[in-house]
PDB file of N, CA, C and O in Angstrom:
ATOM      1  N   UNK A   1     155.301  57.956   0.857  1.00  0.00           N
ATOM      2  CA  UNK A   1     155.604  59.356   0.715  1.00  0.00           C
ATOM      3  C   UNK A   1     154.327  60.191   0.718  1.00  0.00           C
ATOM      4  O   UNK A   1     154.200  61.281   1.276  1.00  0.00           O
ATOM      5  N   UNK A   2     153.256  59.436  -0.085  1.00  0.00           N
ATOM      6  CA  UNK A   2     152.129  60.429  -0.054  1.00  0.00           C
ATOM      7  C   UNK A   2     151.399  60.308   1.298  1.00  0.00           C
ATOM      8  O   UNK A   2     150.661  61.168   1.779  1.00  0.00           O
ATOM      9  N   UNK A   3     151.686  59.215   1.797  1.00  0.00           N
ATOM     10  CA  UNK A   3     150.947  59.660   3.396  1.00  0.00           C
ATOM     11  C   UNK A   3     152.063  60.376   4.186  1.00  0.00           C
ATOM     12  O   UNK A   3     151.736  60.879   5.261  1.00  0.00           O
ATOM     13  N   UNK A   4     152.873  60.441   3.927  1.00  0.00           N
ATOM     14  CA  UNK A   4     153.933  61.610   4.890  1.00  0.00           C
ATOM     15  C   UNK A   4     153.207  62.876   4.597  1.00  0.00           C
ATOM     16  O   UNK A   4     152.553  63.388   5.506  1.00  0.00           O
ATOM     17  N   UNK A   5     153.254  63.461   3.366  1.00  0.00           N
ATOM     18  CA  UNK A   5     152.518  64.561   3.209  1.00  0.00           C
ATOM     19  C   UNK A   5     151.118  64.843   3.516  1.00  0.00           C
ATOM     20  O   UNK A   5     150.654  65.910   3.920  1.00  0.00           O
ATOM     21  N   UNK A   6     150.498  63.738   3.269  1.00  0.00           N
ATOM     22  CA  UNK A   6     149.034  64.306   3.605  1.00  0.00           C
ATOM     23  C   UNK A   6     149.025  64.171   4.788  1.00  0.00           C
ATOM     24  O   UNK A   6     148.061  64.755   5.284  1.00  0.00           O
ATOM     25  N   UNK A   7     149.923  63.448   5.819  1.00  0.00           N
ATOM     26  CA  UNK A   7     149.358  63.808   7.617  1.00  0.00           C
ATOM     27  C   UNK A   7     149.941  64.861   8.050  1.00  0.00           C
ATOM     28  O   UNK A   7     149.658  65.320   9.157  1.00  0.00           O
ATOM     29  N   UNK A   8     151.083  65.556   7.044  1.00  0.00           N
ATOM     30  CA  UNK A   8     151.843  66.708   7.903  1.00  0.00           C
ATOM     31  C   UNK A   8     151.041  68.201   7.262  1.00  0.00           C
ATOM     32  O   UNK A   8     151.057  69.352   7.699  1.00  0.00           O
ATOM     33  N   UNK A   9     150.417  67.649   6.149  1.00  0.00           N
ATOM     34  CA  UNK A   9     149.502  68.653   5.402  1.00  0.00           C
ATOM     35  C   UNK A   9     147.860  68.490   6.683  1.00  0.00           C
ATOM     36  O   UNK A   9     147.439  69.488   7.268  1.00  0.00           O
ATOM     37  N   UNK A  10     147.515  67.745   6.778  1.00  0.00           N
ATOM     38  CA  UNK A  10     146.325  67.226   8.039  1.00  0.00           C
ATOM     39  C   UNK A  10     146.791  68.131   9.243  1.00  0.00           C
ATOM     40  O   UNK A  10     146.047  68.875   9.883  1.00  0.00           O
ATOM     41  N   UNK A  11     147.875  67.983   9.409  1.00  0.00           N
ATOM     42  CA  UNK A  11     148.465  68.306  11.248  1.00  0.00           C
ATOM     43  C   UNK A  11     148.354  69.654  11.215  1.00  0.00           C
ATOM     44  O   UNK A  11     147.913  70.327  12.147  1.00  0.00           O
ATOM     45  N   UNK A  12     148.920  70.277   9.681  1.00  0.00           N
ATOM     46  CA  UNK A  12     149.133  71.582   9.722  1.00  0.00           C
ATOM     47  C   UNK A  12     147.512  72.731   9.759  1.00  0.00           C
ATOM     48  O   UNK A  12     147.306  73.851  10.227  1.00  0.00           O
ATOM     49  N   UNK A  13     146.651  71.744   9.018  1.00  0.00           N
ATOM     50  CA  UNK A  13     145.378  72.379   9.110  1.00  0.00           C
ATOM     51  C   UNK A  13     144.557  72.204   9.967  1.00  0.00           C
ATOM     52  O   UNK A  13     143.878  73.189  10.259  1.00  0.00           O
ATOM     53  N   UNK A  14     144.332  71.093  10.597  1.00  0.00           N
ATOM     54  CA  UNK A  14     144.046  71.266  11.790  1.00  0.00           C
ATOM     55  C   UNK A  14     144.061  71.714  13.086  1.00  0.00           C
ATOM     56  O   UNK A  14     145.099  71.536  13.723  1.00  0.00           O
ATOM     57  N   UNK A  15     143.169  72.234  13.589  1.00  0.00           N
ATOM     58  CA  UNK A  15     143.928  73.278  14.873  1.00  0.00           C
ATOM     59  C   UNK A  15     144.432  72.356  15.970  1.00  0.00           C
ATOM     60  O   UNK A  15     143.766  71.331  15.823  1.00  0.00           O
ATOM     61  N   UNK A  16     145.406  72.155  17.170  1.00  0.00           N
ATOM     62  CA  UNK A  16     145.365  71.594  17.943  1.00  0.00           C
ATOM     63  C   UNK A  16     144.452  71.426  19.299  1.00  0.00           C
ATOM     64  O   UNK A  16     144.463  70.420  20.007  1.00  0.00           O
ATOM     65  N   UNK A  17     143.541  72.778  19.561  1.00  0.00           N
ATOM     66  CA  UNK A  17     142.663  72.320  20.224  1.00  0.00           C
ATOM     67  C   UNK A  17     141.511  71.478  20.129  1.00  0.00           C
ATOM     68  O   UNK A  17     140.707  71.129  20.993  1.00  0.00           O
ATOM     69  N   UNK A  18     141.603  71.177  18.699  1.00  0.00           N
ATOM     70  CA  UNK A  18     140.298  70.411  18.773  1.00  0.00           C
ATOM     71  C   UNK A  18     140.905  68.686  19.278  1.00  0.00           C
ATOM     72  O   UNK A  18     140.097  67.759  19.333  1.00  0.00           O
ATOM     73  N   UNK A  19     142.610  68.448  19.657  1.00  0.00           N
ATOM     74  CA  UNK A  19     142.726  67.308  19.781  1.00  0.00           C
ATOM     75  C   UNK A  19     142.942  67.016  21.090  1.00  0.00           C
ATOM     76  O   UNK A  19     143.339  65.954  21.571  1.00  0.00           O
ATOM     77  N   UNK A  20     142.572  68.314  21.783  1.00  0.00           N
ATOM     78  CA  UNK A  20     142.227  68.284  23.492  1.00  0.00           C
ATOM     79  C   UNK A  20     140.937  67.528  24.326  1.00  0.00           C
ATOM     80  O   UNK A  20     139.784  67.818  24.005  1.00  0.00           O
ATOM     81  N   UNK A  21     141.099  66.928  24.987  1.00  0.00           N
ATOM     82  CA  UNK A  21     139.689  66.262  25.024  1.00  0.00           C
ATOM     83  C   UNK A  21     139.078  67.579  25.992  1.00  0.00           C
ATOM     84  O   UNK A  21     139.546  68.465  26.707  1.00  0.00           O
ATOM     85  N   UNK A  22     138.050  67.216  25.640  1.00  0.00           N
ATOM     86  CA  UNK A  22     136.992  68.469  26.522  1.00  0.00           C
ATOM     87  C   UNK A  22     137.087  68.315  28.383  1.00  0.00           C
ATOM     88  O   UNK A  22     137.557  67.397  29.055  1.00  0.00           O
ATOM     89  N   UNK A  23     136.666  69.154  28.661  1.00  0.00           N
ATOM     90  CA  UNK A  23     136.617  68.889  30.119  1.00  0.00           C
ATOM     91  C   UNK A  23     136.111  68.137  31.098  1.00  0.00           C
ATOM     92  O   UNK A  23     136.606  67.853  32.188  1.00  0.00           O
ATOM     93  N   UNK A  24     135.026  67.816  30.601  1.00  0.00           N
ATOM     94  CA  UNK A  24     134.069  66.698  31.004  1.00  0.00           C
ATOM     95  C   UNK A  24     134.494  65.487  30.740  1.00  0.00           C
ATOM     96  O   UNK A  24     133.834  64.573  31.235  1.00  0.00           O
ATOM     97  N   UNK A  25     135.385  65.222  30.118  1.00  0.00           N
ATOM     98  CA  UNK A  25     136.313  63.744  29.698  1.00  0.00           C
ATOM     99  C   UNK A  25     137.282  64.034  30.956  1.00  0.00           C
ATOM    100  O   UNK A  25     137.279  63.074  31.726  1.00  0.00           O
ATOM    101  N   UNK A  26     137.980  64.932  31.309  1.00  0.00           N
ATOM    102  CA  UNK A  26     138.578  65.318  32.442  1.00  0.00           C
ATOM    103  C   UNK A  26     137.454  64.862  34.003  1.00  0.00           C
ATOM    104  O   UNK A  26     137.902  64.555  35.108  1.00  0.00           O
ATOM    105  N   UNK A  27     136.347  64.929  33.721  1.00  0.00           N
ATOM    106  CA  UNK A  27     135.728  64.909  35.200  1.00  0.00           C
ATOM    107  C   UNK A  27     135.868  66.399  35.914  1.00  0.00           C
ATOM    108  O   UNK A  27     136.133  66.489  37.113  1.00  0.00           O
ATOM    109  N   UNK A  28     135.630  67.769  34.919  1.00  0.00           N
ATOM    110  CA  UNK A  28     135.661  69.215  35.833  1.00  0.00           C
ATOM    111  C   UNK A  28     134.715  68.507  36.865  1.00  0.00           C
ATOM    112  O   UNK A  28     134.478  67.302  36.960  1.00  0.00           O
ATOM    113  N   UNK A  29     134.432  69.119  37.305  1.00  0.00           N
ATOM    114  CA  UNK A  29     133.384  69.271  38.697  1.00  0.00           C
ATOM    115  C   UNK A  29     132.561  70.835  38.990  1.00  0.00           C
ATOM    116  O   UNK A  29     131.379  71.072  39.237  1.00  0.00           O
ATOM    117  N   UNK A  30     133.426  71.494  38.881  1.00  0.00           N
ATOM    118  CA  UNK A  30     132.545  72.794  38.381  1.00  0.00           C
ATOM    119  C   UNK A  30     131.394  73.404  37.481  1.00  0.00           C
ATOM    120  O   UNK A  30     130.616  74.344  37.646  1.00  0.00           O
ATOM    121  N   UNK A  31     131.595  72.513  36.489  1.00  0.00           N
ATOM    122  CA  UNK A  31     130.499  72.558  35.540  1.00  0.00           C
ATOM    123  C   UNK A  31     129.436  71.949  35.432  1.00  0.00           C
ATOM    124  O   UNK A  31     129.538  70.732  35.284  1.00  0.00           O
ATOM    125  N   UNK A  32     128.024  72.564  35.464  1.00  0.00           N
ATOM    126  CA  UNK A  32     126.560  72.657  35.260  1.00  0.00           C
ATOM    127  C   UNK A  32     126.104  71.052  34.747  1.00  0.00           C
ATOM    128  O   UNK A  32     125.452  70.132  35.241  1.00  0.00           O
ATOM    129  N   UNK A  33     126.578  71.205  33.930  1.00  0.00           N
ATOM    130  CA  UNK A  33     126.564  70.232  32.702  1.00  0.00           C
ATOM    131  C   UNK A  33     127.062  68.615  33.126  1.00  0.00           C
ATOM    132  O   UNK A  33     126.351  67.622  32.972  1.00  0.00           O
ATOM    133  N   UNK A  34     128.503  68.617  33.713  1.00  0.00           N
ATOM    134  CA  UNK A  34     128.962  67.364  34.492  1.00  0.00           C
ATOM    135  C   UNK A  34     127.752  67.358  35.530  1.00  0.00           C
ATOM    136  O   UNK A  34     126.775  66.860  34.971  1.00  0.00           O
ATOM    137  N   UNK A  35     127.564  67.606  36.396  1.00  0.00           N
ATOM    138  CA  UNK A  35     126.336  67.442  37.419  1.00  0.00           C
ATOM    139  C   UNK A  35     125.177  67.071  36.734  1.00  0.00           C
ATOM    140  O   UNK A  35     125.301  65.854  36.592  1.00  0.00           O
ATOM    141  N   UNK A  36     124.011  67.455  36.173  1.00  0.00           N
ATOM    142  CA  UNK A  36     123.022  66.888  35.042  1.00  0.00           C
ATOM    143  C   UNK A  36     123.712  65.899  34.332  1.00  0.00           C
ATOM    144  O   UNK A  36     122.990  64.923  34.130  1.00  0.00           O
ATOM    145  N   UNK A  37     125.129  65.764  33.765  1.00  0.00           N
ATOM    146  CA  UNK A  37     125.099  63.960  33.295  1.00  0.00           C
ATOM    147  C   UNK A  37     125.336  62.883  34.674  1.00  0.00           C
ATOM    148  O   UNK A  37     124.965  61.712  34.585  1.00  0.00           O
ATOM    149  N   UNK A  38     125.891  63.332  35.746  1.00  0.00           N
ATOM    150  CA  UNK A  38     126.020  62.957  36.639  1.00  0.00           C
ATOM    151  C   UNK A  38     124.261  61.929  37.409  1.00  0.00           C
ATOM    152  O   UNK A  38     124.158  60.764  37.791  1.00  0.00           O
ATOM    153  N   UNK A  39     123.345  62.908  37.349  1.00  0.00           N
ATOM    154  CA  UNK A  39     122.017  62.712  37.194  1.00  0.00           C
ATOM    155  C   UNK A  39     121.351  62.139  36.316  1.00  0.00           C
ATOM    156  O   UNK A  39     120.260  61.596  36.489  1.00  0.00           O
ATOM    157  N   UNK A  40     122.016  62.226  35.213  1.00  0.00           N
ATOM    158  CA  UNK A  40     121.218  61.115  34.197  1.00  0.00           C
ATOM    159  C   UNK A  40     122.066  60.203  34.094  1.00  0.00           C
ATOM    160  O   UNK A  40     121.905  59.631  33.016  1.00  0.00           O
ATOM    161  N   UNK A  41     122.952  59.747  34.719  1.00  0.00           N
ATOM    162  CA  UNK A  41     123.624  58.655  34.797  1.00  0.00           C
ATOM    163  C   UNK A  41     123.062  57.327  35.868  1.00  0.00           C
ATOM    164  O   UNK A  41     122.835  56.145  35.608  1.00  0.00           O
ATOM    165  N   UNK A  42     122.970  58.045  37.053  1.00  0.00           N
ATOM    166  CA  UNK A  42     122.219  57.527  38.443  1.00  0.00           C
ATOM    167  C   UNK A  42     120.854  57.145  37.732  1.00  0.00           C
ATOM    168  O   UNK A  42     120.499  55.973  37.614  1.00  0.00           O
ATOM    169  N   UNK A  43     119.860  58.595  37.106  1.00  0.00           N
ATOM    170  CA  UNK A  43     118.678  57.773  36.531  1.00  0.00           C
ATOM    171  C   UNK A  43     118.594  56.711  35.858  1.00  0.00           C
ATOM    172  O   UNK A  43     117.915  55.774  36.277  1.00  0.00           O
ATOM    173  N   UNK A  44     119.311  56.642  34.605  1.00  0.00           N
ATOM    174  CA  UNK A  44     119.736  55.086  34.061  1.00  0.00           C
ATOM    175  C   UNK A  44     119.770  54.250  34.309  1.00  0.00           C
ATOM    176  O   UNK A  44     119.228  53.324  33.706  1.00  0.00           O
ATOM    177  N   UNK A  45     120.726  54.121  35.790  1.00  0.00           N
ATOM    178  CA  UNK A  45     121.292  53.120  36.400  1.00  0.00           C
ATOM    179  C   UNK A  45     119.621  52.881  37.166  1.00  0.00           C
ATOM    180  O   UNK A  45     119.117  51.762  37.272  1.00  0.00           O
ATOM    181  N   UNK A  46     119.042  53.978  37.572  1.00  0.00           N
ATOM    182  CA  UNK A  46     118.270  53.240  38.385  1.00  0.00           C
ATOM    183  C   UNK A  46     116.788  52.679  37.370  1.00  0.00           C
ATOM    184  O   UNK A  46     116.061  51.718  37.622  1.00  0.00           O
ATOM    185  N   UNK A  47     116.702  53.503  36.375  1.00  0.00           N
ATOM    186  CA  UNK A  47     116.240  52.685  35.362  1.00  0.00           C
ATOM    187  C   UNK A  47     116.016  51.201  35.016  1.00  0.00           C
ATOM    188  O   UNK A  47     114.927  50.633  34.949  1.00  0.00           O
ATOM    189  N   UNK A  48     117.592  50.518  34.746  1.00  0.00           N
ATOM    190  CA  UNK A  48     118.277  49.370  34.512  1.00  0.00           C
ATOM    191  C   UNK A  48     117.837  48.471  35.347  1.00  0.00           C
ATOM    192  O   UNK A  48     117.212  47.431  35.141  1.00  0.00           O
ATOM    193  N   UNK A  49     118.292  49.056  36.500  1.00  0.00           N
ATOM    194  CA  UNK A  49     117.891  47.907  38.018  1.00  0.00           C
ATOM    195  C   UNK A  49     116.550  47.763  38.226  1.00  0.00           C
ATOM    196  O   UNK A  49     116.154  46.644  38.555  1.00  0.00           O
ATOM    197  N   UNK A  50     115.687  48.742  38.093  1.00  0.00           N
ATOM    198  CA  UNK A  50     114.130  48.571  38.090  1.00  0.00           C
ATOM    199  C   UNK A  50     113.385  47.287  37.336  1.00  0.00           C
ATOM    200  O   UNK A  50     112.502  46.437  37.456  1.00  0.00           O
ATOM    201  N   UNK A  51     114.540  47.863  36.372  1.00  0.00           N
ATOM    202  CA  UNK A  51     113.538  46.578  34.766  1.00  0.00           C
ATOM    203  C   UNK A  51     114.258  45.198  35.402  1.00  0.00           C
ATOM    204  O   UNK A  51     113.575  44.177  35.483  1.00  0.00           O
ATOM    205  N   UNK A  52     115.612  45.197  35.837  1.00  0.00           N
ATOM    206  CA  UNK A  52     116.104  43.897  36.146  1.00  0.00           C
ATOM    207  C   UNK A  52     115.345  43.160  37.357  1.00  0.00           C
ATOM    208  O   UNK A  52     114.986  41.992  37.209  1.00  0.00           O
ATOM    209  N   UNK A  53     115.092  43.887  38.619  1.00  0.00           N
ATOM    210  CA  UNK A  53     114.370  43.873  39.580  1.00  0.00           C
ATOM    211  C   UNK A  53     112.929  43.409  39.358  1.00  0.00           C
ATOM    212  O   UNK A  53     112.464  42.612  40.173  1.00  0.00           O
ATOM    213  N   UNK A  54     111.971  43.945  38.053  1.00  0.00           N
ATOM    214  CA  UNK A  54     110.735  42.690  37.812  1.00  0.00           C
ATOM    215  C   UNK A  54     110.803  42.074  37.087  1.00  0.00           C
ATOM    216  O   UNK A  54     109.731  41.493  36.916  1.00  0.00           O
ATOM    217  N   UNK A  55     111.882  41.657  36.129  1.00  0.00           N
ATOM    218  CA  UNK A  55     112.403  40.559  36.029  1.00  0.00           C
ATOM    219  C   UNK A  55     112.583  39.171  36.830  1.00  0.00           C
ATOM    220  O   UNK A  55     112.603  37.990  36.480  1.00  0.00           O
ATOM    221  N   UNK A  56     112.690  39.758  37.905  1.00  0.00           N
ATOM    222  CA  UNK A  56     113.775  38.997  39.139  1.00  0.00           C
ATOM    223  C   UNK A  56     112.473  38.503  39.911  1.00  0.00           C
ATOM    224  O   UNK A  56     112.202  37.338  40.203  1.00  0.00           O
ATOM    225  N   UNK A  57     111.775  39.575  40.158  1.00  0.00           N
ATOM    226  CA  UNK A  57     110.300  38.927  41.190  1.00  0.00           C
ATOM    227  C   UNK A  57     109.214  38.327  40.175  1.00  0.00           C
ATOM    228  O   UNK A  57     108.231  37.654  40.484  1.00  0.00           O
ATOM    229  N   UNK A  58     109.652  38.759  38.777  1.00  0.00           N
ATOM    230  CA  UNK A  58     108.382  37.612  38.016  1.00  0.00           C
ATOM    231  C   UNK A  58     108.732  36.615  38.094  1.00  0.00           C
ATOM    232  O   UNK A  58     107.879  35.737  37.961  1.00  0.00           O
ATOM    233  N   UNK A  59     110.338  36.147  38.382  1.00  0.00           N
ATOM    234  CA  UNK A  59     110.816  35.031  38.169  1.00  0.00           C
ATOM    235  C   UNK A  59     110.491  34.248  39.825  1.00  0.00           C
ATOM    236  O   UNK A  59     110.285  33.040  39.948  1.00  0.00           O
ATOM    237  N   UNK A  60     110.503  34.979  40.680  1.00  0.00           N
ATOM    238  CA  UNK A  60     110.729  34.118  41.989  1.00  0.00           C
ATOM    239  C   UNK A  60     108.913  34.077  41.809  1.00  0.00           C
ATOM    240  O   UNK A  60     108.090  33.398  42.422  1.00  0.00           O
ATOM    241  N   UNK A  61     108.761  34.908  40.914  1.00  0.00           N
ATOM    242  CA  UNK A  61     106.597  34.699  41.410  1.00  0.00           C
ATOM    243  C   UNK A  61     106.375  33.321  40.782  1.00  0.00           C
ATOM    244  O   UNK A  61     105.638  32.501  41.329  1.00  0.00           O
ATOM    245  N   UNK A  62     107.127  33.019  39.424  1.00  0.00           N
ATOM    246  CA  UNK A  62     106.974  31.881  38.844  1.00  0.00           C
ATOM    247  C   UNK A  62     107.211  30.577  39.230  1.00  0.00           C
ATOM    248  O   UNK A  62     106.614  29.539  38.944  1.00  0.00           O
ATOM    249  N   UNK A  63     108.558  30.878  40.198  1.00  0.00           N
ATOM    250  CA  UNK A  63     109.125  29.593  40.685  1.00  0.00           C
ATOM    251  C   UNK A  63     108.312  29.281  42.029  1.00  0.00           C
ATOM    252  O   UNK A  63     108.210  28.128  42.449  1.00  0.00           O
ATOM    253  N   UNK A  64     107.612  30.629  42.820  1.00  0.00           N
ATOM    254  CA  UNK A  64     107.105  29.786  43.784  1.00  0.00           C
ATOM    255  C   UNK A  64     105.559  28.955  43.796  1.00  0.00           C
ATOM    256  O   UNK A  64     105.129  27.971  44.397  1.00  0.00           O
ATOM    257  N   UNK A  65     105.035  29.852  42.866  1.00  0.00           N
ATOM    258  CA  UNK A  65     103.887  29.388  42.454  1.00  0.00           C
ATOM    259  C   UNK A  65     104.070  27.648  41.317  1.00  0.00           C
ATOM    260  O   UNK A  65     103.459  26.628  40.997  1.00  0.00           O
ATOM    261  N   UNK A  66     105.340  28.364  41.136  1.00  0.00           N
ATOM    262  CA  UNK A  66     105.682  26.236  40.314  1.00  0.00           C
ATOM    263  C   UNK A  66     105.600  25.574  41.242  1.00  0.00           C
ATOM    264  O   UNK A  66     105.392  24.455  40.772  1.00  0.00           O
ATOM    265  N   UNK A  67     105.634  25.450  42.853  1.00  0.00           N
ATOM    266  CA  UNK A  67     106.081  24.543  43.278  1.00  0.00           C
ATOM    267  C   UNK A  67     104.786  23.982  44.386  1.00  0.00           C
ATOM    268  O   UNK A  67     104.629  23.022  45.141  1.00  0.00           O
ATOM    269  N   UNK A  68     103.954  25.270  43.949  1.00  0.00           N
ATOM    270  CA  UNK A  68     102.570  25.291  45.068  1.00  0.00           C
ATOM    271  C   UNK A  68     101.696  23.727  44.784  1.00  0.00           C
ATOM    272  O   UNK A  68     101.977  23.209  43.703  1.00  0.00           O
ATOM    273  N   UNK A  69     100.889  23.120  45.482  1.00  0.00           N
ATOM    274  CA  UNK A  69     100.476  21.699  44.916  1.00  0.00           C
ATOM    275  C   UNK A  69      99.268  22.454  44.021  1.00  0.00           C
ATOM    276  O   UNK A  69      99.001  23.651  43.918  1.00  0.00           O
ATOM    277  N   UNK A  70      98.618  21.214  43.390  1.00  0.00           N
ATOM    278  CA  UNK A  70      97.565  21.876  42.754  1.00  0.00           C
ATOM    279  C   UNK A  70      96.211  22.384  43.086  1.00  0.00           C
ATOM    280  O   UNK A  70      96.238  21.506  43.948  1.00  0.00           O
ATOM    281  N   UNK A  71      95.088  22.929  43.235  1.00  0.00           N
ATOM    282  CA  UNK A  71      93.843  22.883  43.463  1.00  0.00           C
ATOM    283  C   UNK A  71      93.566  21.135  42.911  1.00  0.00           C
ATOM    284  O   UNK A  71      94.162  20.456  42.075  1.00  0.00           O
ATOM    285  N   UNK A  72      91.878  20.701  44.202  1.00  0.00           N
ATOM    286  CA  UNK A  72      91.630  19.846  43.601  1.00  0.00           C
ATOM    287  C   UNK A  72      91.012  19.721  41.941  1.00  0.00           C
ATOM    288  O   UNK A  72      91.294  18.854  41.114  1.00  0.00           O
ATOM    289  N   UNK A  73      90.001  21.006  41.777  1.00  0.00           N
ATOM    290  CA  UNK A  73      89.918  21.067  40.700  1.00  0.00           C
ATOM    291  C   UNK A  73      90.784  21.150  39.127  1.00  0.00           C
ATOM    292  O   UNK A  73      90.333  20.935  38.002  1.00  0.00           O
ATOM    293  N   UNK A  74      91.798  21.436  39.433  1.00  0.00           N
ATOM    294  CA  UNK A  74      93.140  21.366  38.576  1.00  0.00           C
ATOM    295  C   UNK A  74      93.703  20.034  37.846  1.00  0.00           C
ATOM    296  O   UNK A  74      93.962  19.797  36.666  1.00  0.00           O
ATOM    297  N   UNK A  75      93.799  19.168  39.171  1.00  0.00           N
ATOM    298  CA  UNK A  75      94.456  18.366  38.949  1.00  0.00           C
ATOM    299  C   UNK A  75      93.833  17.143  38.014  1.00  0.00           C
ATOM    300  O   UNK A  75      92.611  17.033  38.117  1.00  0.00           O
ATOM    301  N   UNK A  76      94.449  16.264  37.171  1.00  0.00           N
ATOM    302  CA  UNK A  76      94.129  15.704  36.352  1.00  0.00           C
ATOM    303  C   UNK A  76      94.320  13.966  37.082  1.00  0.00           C
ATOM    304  O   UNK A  76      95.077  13.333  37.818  1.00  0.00           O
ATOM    305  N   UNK A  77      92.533  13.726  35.942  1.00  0.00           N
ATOM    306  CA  UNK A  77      92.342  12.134  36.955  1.00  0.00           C
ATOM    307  C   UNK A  77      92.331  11.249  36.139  1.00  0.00           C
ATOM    308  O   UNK A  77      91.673  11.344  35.103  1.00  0.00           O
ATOM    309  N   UNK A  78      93.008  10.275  36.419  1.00  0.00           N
ATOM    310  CA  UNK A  78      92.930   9.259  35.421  1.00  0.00           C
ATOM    311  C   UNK A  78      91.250   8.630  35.226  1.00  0.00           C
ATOM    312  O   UNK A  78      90.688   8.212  36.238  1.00  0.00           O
ATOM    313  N   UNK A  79      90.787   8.611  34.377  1.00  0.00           N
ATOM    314  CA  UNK A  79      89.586   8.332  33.411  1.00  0.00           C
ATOM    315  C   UNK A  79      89.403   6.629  33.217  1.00  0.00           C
ATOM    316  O   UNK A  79      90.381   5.881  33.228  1.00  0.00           O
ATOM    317  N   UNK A  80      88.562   6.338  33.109  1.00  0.00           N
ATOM    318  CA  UNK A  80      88.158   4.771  32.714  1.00  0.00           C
ATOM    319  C   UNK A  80      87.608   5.457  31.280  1.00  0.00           C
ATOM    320  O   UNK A  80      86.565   6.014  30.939  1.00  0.00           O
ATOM    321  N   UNK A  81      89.207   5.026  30.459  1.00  0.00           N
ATOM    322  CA  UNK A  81      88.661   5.263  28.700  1.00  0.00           C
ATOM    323  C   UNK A  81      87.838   3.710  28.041  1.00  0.00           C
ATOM    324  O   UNK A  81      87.563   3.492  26.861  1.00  0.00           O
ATOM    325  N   UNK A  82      87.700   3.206  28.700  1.00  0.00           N
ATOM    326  CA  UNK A  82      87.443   1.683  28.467  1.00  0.00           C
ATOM    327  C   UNK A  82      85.507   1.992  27.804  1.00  0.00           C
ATOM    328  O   UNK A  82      84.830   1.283  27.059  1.00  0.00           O
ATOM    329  N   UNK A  83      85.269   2.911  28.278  1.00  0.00           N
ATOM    330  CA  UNK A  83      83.706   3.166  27.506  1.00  0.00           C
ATOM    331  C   UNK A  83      83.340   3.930  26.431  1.00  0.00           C
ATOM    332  O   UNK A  83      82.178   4.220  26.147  1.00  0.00           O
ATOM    333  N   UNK A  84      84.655   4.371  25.629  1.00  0.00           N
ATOM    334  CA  UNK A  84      85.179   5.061  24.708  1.00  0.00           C
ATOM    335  C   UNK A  84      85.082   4.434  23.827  1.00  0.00           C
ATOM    336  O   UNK A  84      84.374   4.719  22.861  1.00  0.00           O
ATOM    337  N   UNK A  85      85.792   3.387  23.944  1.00  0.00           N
ATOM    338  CA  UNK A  85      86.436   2.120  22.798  1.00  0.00           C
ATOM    339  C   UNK A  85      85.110   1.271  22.364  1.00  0.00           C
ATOM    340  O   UNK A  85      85.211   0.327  21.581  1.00  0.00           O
TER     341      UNK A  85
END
């Protein structure tokens, strides 16, 4: 009972336009405002893909250079530890 009253007491004070969604939830097209989020939407996106994109070539830089042989100087030689001991 007491929530019957307090939502019909709620409904009554509240105005109903505020339970309109705005226009831009609509997609106007006329408005200033939709166009600039429109633009910072695309920037984002191209944001996103940028960072994913050197991601993507550090990774192919890594894998191709994994697979390059070594310099001779690099490479590791087996040792006569026998003058160690």
């Amino acid at each position: 009972m007491k929530a019957k009253i307090l939502s019909i007491l709620l409904l009554s004070i509240l105005p109903l336009a505020q339970a309109i969604a705005c226009p831009f939830c609509y997609g106007a097209k006329d408005g200033k405002s939709t166009e600039h989020m429109a633009v910072a939407i695309w920037f984002l996106f191209g944001a996103v893909m940028s960072v994913l994109g050197g991601i993507g070539a550090f990774s192919f830089h890594i894998w191709r250079h994994g697979r390059m042989p070594l310099e001779p100087h690099q490479e590791i030689t087996d040792e006569d530890l026998e003058k160690y001991e």
